[in-house]
N, C-alpha and C positions, 0 to 999 in steps of 0.2 A: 694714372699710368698712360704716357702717350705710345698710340700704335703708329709705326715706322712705316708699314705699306699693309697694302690692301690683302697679300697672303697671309702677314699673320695676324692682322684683326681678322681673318676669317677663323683664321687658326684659334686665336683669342673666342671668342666667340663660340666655336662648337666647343671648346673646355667648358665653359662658364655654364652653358645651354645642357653640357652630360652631366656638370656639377647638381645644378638645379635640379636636375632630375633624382638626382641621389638622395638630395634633399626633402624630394617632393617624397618618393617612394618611403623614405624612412617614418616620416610622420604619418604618409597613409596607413603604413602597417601596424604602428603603432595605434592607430585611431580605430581601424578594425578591428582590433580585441578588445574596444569600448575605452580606452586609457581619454583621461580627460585630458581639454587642453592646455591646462596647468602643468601637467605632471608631463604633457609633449615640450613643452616650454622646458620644463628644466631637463627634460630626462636628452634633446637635442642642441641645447644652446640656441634653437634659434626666437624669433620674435613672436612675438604673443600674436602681432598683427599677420606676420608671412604664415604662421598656424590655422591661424582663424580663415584665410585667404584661402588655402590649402584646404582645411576640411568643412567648410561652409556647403551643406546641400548634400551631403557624402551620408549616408546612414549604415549606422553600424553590423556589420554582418558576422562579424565570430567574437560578438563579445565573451569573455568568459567567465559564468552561472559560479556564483559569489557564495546564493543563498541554498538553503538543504532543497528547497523548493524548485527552484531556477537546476542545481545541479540534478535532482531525480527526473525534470522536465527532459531534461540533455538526453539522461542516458534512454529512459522509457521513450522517445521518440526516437531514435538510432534503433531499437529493437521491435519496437510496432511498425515501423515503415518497410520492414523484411516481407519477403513472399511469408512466409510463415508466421509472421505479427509476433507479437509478446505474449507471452501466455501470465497468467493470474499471480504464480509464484516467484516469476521473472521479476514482474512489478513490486511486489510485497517485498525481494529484498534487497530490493535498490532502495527504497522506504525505507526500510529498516539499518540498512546501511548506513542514508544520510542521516535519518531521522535522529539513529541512536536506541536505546529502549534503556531500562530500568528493571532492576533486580526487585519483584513483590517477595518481599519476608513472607509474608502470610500464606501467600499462594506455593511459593516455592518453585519461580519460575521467571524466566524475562517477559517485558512486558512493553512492544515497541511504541514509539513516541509518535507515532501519527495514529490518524481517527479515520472512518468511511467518507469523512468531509475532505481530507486530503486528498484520497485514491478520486475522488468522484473531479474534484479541481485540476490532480495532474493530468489526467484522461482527456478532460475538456479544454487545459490547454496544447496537448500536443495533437487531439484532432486541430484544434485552432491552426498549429506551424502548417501539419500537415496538409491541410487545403489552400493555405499561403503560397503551399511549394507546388501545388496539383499532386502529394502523394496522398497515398491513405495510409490512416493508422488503423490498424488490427491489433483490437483485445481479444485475445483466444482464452479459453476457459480451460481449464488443466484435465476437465474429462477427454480432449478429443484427442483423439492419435491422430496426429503430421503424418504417418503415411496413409493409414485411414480413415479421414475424416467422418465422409458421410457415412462409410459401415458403421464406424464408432456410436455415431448419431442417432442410426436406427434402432443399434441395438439396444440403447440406451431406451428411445421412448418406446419400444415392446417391453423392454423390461415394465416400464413403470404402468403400460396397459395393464399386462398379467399383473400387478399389484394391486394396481384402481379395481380393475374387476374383484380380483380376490377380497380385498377391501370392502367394497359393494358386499359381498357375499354375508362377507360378518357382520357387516352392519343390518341386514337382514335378517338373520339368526339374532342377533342385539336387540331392535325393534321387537321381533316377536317376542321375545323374552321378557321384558323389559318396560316396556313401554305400557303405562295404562291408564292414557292419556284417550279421553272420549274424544276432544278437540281434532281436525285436520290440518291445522296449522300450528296445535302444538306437536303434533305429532312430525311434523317435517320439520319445525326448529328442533327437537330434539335428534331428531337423527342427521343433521348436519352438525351440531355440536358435538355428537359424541364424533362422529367423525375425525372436525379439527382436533378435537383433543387426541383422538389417535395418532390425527398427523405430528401434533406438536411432542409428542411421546417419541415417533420416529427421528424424527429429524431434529430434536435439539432445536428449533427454529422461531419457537415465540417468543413472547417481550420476557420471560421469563426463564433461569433454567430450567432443569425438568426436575432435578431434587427438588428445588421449590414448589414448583406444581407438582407434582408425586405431594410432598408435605402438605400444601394447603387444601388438597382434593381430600387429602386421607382426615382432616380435620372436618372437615363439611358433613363427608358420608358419616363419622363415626357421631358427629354430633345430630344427624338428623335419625340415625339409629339409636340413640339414647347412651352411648356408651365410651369409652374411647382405652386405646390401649396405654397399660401401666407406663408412663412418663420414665425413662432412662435418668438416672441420676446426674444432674448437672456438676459441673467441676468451677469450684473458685474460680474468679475472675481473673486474679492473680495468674493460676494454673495454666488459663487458658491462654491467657499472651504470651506463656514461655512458651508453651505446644507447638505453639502456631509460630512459629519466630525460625523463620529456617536460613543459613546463613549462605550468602551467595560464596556460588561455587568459585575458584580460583585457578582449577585446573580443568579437561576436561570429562575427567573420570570423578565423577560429583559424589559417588555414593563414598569412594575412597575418602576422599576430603571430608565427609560427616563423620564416619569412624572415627578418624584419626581425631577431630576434635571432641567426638565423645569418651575416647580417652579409652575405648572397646581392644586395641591391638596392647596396649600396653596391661591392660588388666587381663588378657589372655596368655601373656609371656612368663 
């Protein structure tokens, strides 16, 4: 195309020059939600080469989180980055969310699809973004009250003084009782064992449930007493996978739904 005078090659010129720009911005934006340059190629008609040109040295800042992992990173850093941070159950069901979980027959109950290795990985990477950007992330624990923290705080470790002491107490009265042990170092492994074992009774907290421990304790003692109690009659094998086989719920009024499949409303009618 030949230009006539010098106004409108200038004219020519700043078109071409807003054009490019149009161009340039389209693929940037598109390159910033992470889109390859493949898919900038087809998705603007233009050349693989003016593409490459265009986002060579540019990194990507609003890619958008593909994986269950990547999307829980998203949202638990948007929520730890708040004056008030993320609290425990925030996180658990953004996890559970992406994660997904699984109906246990046996248990009779969901069962979500990530592990403590997940929680412990998204945490470390959204401190990760977070010191990237100069914010902080905040894991908040679901005991503290947001408007009062540190009372909440205090209260909390008096409460568990008065229990340690009281604690202390028993396990005094335990020892005297108990113990008749000549040894001074059997005598203080014993009474730190009884101890944990009271804590682990409390608190649910060991490698084991506490029915389990409750069960294998009650076995120990009854066997070093020479005796044990009359064994409960066990049920068919058979028996026992129907018992346990509970059907996930469909609604959210779950006790209704087991009725109705037990077939209890119509044999009442």
């Amino acid at each position: 195309m030949k230009i006539q005078n010098a106004a409108a090659s200038k004219s020519f010129d700043t078109g071409q020059a807003a054009n490019d720009d149009a161009r340039i911005q389209e693929i940037m934006a598109l390159h910033l939600t992470g889109m390859s340059r493949r898919n900038i190629v087809t998705t603007t008609g233009e050349t693989e080469h003016f593409v490459r040109k265009v986002v060579t040295g540019v990194p990507v800042t609003n890619r958008k989180p593909t994986t269950s992992f990547d999307k829980s990173v998203h949202q638990v850093y948007e929520l730890a980055c708040r004056e008030q941070g993320v609290k425990d159950y925030e996180l658990r069901s953004i996890l559970h969310s992406e994660y997904g979980c699984v109906w246990n027959h046996s248990v009779g109950c969901y069962e979500s699809l990530y592990d403590k290795d997940t929680i412990k990985r998204v945490k470390a990477k959204v401190r990760e973004q977070a010191a990237t950007s100069g914010q902080d992330a905040n894991f908040i624990p679901d005991w503290i009250d947001n408007s009062t923290p540190t009372e909440s705080r205090i209260t909390l470790e008096q409460a568990a003084s008065v229990l340690s002491s009281r604690l202390d107490e028993l396990m005094d009265e335990f020892m005297f009782e108990f113990s008749s042990n000549d040894s001074t170092e059997a005598v203080s492994k014993q009474r730190f064992a009884a101890r944990r074992h009271v804590l682990k009774l409390l608190s649910g907290l060991g490698q084991e449930p506490v029915s389990t421990l409750l069960e294998r304790t009650k076995k120990i003692t009854d066997g070093l007493d020479g005796y044990a109690d009359i064994p409960t009659p066990k049920r068919a094998s058979g028996r026992l996978a129907v018992d346990r086989f509970i059907p996930e719920p469909n609604t959210h009024d779950y006790f209704l739904d087991f009725v109705e499949e037990q077939g209890w409303l119509k044999s009442a009618a």
